[in-house]
Structure formats: structure tokens, C-alpha cells
Backbone as CSV, one residue per row, in Angstrom:
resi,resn,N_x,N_y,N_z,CA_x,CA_y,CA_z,C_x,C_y,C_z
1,UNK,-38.172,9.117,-26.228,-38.504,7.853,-25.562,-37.543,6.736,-25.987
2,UNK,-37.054,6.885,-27.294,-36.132,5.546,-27.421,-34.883,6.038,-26.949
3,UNK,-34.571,6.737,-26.656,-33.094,7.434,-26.247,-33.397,6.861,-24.561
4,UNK,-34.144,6.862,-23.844,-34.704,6.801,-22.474,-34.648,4.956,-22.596
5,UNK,-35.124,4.370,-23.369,-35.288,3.059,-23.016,-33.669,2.674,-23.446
6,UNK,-32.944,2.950,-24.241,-31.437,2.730,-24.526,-30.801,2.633,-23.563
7,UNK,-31.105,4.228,-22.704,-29.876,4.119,-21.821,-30.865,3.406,-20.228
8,UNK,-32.283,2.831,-20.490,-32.601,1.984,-19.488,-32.209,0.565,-19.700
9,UNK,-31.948,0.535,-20.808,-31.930,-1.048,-20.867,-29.953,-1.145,-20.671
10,UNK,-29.220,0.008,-20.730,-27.846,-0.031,-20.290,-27.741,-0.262,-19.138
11,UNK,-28.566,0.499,-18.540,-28.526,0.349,-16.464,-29.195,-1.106,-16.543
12,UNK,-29.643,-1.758,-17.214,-30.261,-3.107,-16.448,-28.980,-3.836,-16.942
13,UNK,-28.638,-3.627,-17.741,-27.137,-4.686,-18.289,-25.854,-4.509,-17.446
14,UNK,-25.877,-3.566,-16.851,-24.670,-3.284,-16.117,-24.778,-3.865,-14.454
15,UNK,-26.212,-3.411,-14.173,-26.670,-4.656,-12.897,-26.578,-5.570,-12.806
16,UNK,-27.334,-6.405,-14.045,-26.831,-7.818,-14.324,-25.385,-8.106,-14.091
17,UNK,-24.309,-7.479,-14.858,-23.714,-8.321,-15.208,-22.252,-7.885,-14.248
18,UNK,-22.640,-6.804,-13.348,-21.545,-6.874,-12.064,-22.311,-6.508,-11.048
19,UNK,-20.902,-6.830,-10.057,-21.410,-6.196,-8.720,-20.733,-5.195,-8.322
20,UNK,-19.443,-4.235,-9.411,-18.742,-3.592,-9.070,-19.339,-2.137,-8.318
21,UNK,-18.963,-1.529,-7.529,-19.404,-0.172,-6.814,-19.428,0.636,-7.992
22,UNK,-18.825,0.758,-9.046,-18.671,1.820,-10.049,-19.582,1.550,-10.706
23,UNK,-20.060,0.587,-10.834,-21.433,-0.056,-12.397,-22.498,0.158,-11.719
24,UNK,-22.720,-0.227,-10.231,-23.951,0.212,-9.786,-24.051,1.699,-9.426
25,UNK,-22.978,2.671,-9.365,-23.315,3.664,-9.478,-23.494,4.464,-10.983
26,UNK,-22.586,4.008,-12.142,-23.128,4.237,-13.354,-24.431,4.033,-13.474
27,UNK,-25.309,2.513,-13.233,-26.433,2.213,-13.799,-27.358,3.204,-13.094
28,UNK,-27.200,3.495,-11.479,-27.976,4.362,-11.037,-28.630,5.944,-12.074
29,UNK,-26.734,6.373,-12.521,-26.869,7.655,-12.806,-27.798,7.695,-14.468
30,UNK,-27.110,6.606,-15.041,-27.834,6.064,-16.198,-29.421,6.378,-16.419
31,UNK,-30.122,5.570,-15.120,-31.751,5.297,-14.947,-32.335,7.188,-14.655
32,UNK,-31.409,7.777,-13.567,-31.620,8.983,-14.066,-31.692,10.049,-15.379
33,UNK,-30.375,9.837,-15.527,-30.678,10.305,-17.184,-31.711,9.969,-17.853
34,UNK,-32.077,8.606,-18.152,-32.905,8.477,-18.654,-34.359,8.813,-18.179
35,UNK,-34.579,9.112,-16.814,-35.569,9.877,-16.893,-35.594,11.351,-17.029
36,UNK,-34.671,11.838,-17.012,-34.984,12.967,-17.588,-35.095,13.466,-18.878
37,UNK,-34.256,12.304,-19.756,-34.683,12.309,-20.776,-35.862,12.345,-21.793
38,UNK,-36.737,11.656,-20.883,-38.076,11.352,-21.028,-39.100,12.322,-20.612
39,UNK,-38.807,12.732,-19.327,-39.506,14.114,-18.877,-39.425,15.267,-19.895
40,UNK,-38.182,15.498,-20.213,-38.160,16.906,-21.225,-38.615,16.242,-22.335
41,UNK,-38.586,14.585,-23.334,-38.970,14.625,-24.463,-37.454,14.904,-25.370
42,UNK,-36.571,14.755,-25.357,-35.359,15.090,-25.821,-35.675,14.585,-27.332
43,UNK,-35.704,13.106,-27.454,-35.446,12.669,-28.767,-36.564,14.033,-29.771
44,UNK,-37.816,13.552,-29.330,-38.833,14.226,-29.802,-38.397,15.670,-29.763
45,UNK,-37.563,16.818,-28.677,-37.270,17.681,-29.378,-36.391,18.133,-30.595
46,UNK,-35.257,17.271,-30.542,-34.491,17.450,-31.393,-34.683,17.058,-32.647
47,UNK,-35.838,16.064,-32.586,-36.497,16.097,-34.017,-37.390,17.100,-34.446
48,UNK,-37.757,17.426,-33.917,-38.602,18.638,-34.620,-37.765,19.777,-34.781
49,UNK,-36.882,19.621,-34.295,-35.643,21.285,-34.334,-35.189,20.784,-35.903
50,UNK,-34.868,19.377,-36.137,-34.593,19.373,-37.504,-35.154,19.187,-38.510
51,UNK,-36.255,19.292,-37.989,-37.948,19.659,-38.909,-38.316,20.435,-39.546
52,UNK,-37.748,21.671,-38.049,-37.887,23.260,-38.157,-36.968,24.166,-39.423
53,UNK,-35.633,23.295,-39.296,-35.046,24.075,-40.196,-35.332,23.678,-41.169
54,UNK,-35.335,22.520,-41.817,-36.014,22.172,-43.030,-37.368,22.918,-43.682
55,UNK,-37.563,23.030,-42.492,-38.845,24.396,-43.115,-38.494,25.825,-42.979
56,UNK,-36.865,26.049,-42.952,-37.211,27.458,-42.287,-37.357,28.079,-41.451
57,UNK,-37.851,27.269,-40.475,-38.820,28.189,-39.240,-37.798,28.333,-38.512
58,UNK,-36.712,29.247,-38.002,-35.517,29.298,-37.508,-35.932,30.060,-36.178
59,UNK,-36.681,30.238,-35.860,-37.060,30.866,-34.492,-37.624,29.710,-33.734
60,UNK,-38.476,28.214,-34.250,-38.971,27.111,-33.546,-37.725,26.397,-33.519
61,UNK,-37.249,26.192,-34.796,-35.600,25.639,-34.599,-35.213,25.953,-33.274
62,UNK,-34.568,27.630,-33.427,-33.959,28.008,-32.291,-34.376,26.894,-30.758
63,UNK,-36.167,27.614,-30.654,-36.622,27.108,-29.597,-36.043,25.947,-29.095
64,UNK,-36.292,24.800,-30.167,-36.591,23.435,-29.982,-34.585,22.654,-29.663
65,UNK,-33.681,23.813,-30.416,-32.308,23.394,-30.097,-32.133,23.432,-28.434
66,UNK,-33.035,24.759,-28.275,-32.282,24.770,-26.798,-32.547,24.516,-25.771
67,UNK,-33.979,23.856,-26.053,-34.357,22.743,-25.175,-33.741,22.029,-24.859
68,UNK,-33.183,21.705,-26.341,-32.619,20.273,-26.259,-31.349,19.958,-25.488
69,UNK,-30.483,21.611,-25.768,-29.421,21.484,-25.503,-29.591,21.720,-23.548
70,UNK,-30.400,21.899,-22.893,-30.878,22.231,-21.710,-31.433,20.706,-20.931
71,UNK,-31.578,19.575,-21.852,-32.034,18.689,-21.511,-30.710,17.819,-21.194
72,UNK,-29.758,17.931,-22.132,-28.642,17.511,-22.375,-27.914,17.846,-21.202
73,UNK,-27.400,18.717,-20.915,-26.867,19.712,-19.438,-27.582,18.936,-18.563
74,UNK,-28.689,18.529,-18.168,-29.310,17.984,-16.800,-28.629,16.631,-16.988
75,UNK,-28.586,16.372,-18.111,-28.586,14.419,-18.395,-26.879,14.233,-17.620
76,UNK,-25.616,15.482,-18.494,-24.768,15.519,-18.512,-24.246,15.576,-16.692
77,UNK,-25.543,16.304,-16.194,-25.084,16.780,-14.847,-25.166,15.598,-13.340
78,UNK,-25.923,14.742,-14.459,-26.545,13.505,-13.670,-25.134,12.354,-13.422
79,UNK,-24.999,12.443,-14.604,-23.793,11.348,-15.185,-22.073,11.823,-14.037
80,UNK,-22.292,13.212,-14.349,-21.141,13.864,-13.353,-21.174,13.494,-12.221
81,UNK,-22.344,13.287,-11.461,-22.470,12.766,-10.132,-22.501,11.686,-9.998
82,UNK,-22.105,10.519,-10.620,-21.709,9.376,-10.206,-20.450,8.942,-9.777
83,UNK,-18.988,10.043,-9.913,-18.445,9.791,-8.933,-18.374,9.674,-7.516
84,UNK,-19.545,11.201,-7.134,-19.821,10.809,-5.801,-20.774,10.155,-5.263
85,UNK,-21.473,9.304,-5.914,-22.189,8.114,-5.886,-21.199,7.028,-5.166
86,UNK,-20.245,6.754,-6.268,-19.312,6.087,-6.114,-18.344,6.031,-5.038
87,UNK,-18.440,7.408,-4.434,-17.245,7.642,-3.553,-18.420,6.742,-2.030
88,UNK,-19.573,7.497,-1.811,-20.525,7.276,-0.874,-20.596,5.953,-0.932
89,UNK,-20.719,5.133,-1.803,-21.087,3.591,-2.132,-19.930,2.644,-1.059
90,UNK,-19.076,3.443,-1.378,-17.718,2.993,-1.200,-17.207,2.926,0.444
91,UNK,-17.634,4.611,0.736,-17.553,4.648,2.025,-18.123,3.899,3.215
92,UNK,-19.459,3.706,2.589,-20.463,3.203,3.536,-19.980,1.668,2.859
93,UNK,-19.286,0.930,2.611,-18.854,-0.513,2.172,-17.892,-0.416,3.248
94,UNK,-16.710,0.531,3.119,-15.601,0.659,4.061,-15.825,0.170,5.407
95,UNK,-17.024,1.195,5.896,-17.148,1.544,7.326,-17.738,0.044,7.912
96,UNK,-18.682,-0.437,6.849,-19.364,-1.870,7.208,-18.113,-2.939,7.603
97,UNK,-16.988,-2.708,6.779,-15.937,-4.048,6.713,-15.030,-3.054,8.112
98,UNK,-14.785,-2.245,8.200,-13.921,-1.879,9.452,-14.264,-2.689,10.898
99,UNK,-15.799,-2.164,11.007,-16.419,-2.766,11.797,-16.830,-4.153,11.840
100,UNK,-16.604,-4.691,10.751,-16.418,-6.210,10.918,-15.120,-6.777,11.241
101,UNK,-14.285,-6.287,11.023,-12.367,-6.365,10.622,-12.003,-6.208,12.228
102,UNK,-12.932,-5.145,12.836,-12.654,-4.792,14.397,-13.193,-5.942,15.119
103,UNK,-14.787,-6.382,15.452,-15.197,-7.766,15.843,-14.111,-8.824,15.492
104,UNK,-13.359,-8.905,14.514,-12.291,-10.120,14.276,-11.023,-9.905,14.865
105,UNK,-10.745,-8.689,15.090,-9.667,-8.460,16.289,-10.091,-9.029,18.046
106,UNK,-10.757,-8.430,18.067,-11.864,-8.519,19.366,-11.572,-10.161,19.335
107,UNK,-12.190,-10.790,18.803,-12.532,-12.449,18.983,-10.567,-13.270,18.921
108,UNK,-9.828,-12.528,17.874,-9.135,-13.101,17.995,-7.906,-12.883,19.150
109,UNK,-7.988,-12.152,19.677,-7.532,-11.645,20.810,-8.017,-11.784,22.040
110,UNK,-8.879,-12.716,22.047,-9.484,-13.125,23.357,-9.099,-15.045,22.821
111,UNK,-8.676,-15.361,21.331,-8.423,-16.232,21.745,-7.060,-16.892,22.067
112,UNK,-5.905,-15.768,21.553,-4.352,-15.443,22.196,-4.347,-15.564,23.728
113,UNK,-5.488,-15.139,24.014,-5.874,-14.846,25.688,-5.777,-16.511,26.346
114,UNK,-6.941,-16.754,25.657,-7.496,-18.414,25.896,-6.306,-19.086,26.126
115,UNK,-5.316,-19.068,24.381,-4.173,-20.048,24.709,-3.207,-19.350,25.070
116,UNK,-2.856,-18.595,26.192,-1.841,-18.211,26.713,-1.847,-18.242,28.385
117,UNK,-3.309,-18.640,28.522,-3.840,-19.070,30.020,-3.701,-20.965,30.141
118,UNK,-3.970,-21.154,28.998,-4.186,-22.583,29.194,-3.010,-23.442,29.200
119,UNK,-2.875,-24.501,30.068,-1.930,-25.696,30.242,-1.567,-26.499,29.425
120,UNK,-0.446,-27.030,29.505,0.517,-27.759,28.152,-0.306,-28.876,28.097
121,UNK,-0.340,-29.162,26.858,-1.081,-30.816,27.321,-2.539,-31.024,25.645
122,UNK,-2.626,-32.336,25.057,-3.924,-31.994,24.149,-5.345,-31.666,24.549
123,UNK,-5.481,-32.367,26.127,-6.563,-32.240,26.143,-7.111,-30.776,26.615
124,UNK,-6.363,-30.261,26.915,-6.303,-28.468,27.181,-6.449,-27.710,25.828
125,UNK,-5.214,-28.258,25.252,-5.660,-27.143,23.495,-6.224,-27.939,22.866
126,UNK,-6.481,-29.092,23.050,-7.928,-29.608,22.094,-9.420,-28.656,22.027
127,UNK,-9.898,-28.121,23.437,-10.995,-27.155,23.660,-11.054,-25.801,23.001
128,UNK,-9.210,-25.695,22.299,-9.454,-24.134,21.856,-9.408,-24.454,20.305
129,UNK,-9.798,-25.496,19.820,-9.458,-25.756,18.472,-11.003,-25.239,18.139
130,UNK,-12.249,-25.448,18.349,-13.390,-25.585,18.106,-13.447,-23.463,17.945
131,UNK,-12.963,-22.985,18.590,-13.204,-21.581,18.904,-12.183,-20.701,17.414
132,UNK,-11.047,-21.445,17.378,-10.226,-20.952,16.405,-11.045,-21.199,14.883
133,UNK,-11.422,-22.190,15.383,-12.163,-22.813,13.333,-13.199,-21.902,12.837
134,UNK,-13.901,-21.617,14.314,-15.132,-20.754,14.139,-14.296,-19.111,13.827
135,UNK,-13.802,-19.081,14.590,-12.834,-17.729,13.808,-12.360,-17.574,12.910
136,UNK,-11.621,-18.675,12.055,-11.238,-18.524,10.850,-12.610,-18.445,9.651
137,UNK,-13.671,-19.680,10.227,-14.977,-19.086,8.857,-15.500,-17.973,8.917
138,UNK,-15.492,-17.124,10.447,-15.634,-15.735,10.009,-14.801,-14.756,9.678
139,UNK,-13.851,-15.323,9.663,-12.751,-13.935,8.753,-12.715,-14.370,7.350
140,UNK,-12.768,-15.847,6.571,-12.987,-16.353,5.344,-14.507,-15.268,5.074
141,UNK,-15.267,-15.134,5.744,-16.451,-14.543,5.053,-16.552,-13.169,5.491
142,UNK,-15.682,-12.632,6.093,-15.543,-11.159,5.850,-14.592,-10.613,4.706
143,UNK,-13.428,-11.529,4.793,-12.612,-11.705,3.217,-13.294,-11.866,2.287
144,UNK,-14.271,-12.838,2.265,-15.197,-12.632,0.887,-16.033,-11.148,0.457
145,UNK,-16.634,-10.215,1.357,-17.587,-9.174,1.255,-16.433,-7.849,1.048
146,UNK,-14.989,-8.390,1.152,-14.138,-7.346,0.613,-13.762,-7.317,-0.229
147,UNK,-13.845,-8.494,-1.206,-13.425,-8.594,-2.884,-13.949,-7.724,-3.338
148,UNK,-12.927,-6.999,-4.490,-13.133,-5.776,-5.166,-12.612,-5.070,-5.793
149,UNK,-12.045,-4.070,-6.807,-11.492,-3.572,-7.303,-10.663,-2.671,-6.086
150,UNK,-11.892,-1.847,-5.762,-11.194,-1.111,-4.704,-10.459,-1.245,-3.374
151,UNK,-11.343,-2.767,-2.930,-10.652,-3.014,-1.340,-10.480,-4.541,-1.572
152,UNK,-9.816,-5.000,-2.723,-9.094,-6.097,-2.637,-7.609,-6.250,-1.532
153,UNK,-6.840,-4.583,-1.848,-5.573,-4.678,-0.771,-6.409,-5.219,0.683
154,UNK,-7.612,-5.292,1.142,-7.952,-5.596,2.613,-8.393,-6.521,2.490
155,UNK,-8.974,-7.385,1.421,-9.203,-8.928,1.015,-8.278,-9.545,0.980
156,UNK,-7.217,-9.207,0.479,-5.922,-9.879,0.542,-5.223,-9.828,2.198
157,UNK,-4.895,-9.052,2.599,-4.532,-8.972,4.075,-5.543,-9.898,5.007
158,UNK,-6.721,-10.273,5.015,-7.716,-10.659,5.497,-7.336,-12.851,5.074
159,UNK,-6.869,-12.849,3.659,-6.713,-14.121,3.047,-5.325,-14.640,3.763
160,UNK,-4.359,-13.567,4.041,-3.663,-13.972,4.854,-3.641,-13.995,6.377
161,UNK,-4.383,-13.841,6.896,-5.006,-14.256,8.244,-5.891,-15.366,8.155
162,UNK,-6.468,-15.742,7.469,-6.870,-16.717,7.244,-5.714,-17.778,7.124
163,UNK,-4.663,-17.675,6.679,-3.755,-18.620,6.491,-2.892,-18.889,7.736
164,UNK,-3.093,-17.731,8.447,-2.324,-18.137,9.492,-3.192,-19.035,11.096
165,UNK,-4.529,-18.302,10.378,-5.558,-18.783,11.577,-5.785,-20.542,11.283
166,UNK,-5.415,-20.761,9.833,-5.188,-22.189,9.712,-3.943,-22.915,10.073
167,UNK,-2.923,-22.253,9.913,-2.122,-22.942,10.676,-2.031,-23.358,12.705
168,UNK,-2.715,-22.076,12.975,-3.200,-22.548,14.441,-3.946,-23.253,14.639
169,UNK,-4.643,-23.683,13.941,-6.148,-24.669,13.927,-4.934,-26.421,13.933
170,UNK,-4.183,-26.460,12.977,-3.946,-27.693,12.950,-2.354,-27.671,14.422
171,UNK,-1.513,-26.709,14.497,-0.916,-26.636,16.018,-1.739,-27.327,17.147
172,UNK,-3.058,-26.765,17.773,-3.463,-26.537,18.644,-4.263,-28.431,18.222
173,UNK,-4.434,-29.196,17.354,-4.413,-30.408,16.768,-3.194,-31.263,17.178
174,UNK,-2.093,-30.723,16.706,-1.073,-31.795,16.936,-0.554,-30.693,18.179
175,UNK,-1.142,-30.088,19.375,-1.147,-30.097,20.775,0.353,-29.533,20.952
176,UNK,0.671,-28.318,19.890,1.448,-27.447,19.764,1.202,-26.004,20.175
177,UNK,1.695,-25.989,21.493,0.932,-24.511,22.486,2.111,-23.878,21.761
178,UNK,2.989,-23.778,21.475,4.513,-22.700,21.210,3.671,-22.234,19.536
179,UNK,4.075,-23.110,18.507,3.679,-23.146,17.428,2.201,-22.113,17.010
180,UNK,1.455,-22.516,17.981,-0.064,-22.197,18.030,-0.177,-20.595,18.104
181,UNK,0.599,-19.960,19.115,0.817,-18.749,19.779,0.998,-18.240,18.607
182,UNK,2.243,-18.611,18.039,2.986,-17.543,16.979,2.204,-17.476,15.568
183,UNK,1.425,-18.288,15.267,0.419,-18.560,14.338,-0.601,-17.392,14.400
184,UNK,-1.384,-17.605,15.625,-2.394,-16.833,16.309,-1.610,-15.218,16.418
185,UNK,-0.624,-14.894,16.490,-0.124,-13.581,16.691,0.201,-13.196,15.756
186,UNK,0.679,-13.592,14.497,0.525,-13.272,13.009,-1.137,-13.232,12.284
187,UNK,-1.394,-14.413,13.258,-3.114,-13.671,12.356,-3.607,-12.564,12.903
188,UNK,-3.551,-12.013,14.359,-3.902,-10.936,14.614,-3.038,-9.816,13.910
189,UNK,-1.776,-9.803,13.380,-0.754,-8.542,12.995,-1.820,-8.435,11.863
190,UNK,-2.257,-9.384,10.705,-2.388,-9.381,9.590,-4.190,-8.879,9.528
191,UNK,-4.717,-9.135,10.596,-6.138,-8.315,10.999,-6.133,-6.976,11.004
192,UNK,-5.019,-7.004,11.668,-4.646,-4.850,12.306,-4.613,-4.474,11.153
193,UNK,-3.438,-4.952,10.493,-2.992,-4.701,8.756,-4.316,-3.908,7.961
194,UNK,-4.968,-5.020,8.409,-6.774,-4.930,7.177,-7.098,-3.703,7.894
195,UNK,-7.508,-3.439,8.957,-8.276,-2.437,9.755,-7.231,-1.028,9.366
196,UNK,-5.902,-1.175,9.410,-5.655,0.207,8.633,-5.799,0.286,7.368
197,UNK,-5.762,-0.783,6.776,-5.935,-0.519,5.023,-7.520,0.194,4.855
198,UNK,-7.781,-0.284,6.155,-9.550,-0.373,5.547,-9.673,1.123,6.127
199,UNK,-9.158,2.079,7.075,-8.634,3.217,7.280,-8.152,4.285,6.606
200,UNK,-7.337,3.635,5.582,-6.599,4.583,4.706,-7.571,4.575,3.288
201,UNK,-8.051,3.970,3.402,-8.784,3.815,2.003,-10.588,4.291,2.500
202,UNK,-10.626,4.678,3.404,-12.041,5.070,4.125,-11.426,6.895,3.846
203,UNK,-10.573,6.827,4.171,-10.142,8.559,3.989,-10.581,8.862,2.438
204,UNK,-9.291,8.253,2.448,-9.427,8.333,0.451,-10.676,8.566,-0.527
205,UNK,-11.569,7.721,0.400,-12.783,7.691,-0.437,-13.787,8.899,0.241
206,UNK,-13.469,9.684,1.615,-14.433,10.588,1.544,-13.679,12.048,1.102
207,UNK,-11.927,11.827,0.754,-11.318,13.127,-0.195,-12.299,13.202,-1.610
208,UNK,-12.311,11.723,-2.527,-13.049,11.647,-3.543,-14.482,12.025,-3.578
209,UNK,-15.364,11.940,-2.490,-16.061,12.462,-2.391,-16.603,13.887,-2.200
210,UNK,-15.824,14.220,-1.382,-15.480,15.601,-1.094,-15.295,16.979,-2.731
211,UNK,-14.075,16.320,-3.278,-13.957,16.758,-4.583,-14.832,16.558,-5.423
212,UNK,-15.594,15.478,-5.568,-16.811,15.475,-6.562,-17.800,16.333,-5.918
213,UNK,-18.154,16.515,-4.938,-19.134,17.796,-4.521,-18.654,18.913,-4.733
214,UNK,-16.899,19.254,-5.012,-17.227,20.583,-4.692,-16.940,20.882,-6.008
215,UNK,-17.231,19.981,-7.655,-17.178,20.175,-8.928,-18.530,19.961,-9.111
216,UNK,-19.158,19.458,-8.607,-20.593,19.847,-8.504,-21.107,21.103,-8.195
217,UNK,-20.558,21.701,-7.240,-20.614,23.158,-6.857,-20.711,23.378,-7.906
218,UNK,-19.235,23.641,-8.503,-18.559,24.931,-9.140,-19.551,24.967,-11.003
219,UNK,-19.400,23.547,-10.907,-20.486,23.758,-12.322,-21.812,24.289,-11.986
220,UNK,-22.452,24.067,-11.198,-23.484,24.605,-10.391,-23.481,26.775,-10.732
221,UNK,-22.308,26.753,-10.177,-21.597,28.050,-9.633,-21.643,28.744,-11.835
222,UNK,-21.071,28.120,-12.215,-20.728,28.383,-14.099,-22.055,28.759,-14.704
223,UNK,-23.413,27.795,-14.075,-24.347,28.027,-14.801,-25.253,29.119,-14.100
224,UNK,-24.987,29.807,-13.547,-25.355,30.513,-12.519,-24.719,31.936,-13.262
């Protein structure tokens, strides 16, 4: 039981104190262990195994080692699977930001559309300023839900569309249709950018996954 509350009170410290995909899949695998720890009684067996020999009794010994060591193997087997915790965590993060990364193509490409229909003049690109701003706070807050160890390269690609979607915001202000265009067509390059990063790294993470199942197998396969 104190071995069980140790490694519970590790999974609550690691929740606390990130939001990384890897810590919440550690703390997950953690809270497991520790219940199984608790189910078999681990601490409590391995104390009495060194009970046993102290008395001799080398056949309860025996017993009580290989419990222990059987309890250990499940704990060990738990902990192994948090890479593909990690990989799944990851994937299903990916697929959420693709599909957001795609809606921001979509919007911003209808608004290339807008100013490439519309007439020279402010009071014409004054109307598309209101549509661009609103586009840039939603790519600022899809850039935010991609910060990360892992998909910072698509936070970053995303921060620079943002920079460019600000420079069209103040063009289409000082009633710069030329300026505005080329602004707006670099923030869309730098969208696409994200949507393959967010592509290549969606693969990546279901190879990692893939491989952690099939070492799951094979230890599976060893104890067998």
C-alpha cells in the first residue's frame, strides 16, 4: 500500500505540473501500476518473503518472491505501454489540429477570393478588413492548442501566418489591394506548410504506435 500511494501521489504531481502528452501518459500508466500494485499486495509480499527467510521457511520465501516478482512484470508491463499511450494521445491531438489547420485554409482562401474580386478604392477593402482580423484570432488560437514539444514545428508555421495575416490586416487599412494580396498568399503558403507538417508528423506518430504494439506483442509472445 505505501508503494501504491508513492507512485499515486507521482501521477498527481506530474498532472499538476504539465500538460505535456508524455506526463499525462506517464501519470496514466503510473495510476495503473499502482493499482496493481495494490491488488497483488506487493509491498506486503515482499515483506514477508524477507520474513520467510529469516526464519528459514524457504519454500514460503520461495512462494512469496514470486509473487512478487509476478507483480513486478504486470507493473513493468503497464509502464511499457505508455509509449503507445503516448503515440495515441498524440495522434488523436494531430488529427484535431489538421482539421482545424484545414477550416483555416478554407476561410483563408475565400478571403484571397474576396480581395481579388473587389475594386480599388478604401471603401471596398475597408469591408474585408473586419473578415481578415477575425481570421487571424482564429489561427492565433489554433497556434496556441499546437504548442508542444512534439508539434511546436506546426505552432511555429501557424505563428508565421499569423504574421503575415497581420500584415494584410493593416494593407487592406492603408487601402493597399497589391500589398494585401501578397500578404494574404503567404499566409495561405504558410497554412499549407502547417497542414503537411501536421501530416508528416500524424504518420510518424501512428509508425510509433504501431511499434509499441508490436513490442507489446512480442513480450506478450516471451512470456508465453
Amino acid at each position: 500500500r505505501e508503494l501504491a500511494r508513492e507512485m499515486q501521489a507521482a501521477a498527481d504531481a506530474l498532472e499538476q505540473q504539465s500538460d505535456d502528452d508524455r506526463d499525462r501518459a506517464a501519470a496514466q500508466a503510473l495510476r495503473e501500476a499502482a493499482k496493481i500494485a495494490e491488488q497483488q499486495g506487493l509491498t506486503a509480499s515482499m515483506q514477508q518473503s524477507g520474513q520467510s527467510i529469516q526464519q528459514n521457511q524457504m519454500a514460503q520465501a520461495g512462494s512469496s518472491q514470486q509473487q512478487s516478482q509476478d507483480t513486478l512484470a504486470q507493473m513493468m508491463d503497464e509502464m511499457n505501454s505508455q509509449q503507445q499511450r503516448m503515440a495515441e494521445m498524440l495522434k488523436r491531438r494531430l488529427e484535431e489540429l489538421k482539421q482545424a489547420i484545414e477550416r483555416l485554409i478554407q476561410q483563408q482562401t475565400g478571403e484571397i477570393n474576396h480581395l481579388v474580386a473587389a475594386p480599388e478604392g478604401r471603401p471596398a477593402l475597408s469591408k474585408l478588413e473586419p473578415g481578415m482580423m477575425n481570421l487571424r484570432v482564429s489561427t492565433m488560437a489554433v497556434q496556441e492548442k499546437a504548442k508542444g514539444e512534439k508539434t511546436q514545428p506546426i505552432a511555429d508555421l501557424l505563428g508565421q501566418a499569423v504574421d503575415e495575416q497581420t500584415d494584410a490586416v493593416k494593407a487592406l487599412r492603408e487601402a493597399d489591394k497589391e500589398k494585401a494580396k501578397v500578404a494574404e498568399d503567404r499566409a495561405l503558403a504558410r497554412l499549407k506548410a502547417a497542414l503537411d507538417k501536421t501530416a508528416e508528423l500524424k504518420k510518424q506518430a501512428e509508425s510509433e504506435e504501431a511499434n509499441a504494439k508490436r513490442d507489446q506483442l512480442r513480450k506478450q509472445y516471451e512470456v508465453l
